[in-house]
N, C-alpha and C positions, 0 to 999 in steps of 0.2 A: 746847123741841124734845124729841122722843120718837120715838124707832125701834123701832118695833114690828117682832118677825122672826117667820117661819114658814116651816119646811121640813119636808115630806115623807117621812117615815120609809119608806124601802120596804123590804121581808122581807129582804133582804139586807142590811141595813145595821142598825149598831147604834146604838142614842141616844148612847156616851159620844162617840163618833167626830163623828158629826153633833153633837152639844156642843160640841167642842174647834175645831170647822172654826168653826161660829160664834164662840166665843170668841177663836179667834185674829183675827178681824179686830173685833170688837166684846167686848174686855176685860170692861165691864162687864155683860154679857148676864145678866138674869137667868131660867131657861129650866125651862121642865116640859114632861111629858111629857100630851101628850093623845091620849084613846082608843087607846092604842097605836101611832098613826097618824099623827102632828106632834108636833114640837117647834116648842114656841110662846115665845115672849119676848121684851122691850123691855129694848132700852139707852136712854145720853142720851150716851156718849162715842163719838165720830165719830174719834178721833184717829186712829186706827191705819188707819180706812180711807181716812182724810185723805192717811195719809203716802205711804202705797204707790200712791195714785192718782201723787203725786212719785216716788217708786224706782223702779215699774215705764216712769216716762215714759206714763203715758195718759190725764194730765189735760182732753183733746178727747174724747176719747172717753166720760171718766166723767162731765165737765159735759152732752156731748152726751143721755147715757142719762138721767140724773137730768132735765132738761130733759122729753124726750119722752115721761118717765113723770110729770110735774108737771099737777095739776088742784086746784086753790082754796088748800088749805092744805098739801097731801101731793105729797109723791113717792115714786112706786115702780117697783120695778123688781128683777132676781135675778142673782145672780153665783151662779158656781157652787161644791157644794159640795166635790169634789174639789179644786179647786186652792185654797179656802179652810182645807181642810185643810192644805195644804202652805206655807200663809202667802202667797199669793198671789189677786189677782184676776183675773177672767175672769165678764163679765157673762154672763150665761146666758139663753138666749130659752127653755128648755125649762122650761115652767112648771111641768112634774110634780116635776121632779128638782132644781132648784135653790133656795137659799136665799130667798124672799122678803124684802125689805126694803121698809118703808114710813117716809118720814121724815115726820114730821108736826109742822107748828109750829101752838101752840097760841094761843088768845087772850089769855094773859101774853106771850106772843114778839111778837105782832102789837104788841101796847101797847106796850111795851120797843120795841121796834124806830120806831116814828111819833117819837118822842123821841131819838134817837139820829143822831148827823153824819151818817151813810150816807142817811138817809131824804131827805134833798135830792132826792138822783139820781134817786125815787121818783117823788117829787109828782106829775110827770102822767101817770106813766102809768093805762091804763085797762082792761088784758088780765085776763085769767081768773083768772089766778096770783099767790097771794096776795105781794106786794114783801117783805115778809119772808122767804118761803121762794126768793125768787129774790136775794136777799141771801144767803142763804144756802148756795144752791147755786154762786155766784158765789165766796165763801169757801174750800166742799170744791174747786171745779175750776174755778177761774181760766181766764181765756183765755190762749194762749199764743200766741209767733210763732217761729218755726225753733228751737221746744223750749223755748224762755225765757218765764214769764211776763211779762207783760205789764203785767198789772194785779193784784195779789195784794190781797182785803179778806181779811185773818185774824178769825178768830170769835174776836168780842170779848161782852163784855157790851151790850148793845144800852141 
């Protein structure tokens, strides 16, 4: 897997700022700056925006968005950068101004995954989206019922 980010620099705002908002929820960010106009970067650690999907209580919500932003192998979708700043999420619909996030599982994760105990629950289905990346999103945001998961698959080695 690989999280590829990109946000939006506008006149008013500074890279280190827009850095730090990224980094606080994706640790490992490694991030440049292009045309003076985006900060561009890919992580592989999900933790921290694992946990706080838990803290903040919006595990429906975050499986919901990863979900409706899901097409073969990716999912994307934008939280925003103000409250990523503040160590906090808040998905964001305003494409101009928020963080882009693309989670993308590759054809080593596909492989690893057809191999692995999970893959049972798999086998027939036949939809768009690739069983690994919906193992995966299954992982980040479990389903829940009056707040308690339900079903929790932790990211394992596939």
């Amino acid at each position: 897997m690989i999280i590829n980010l990109r946000a939006f620099l506008k006149p008013t705002e500074s890279y280190d700022k827009v850095a730090k908002a990224i980094k606080n929820i994706f640790p490992d960010a490694e991030l440049t700056l292009e045309d003076q106009k985006y900060v561009l970067g890919t992580a592989k650690d999900i933790n921290v925006f694992k946990q706080l999907l838990r803290t903040e209580e919006i595990l429906d919500t975050g499986r919901m968005v990863l979900e409706r932003g899901a097409s073969d192998k990716l999912s994307k979708f934008y939280i925003n950068k103000q409250a990523a700043f503040s160590n906090t999420l808040n998905f964001d619909k305003d494409v101009h101004g928020g963080i882009r996030i693309s989670i993308i599982i590759d054809e080593k994760d596909e492989e690893e995954f057809k191999y692995s105990k999970n893959y049972k629950y798999y086998e027939d289905y036949e939809g768009d989206v690739s069983p690994a990346l919906l193992h995966l999103i299954k992982s980040i945001a479990p389903k829940t019922k009056h707040g308690y998961i339900i079903n929790e698959y932790e990211l394992d080695e596939y």
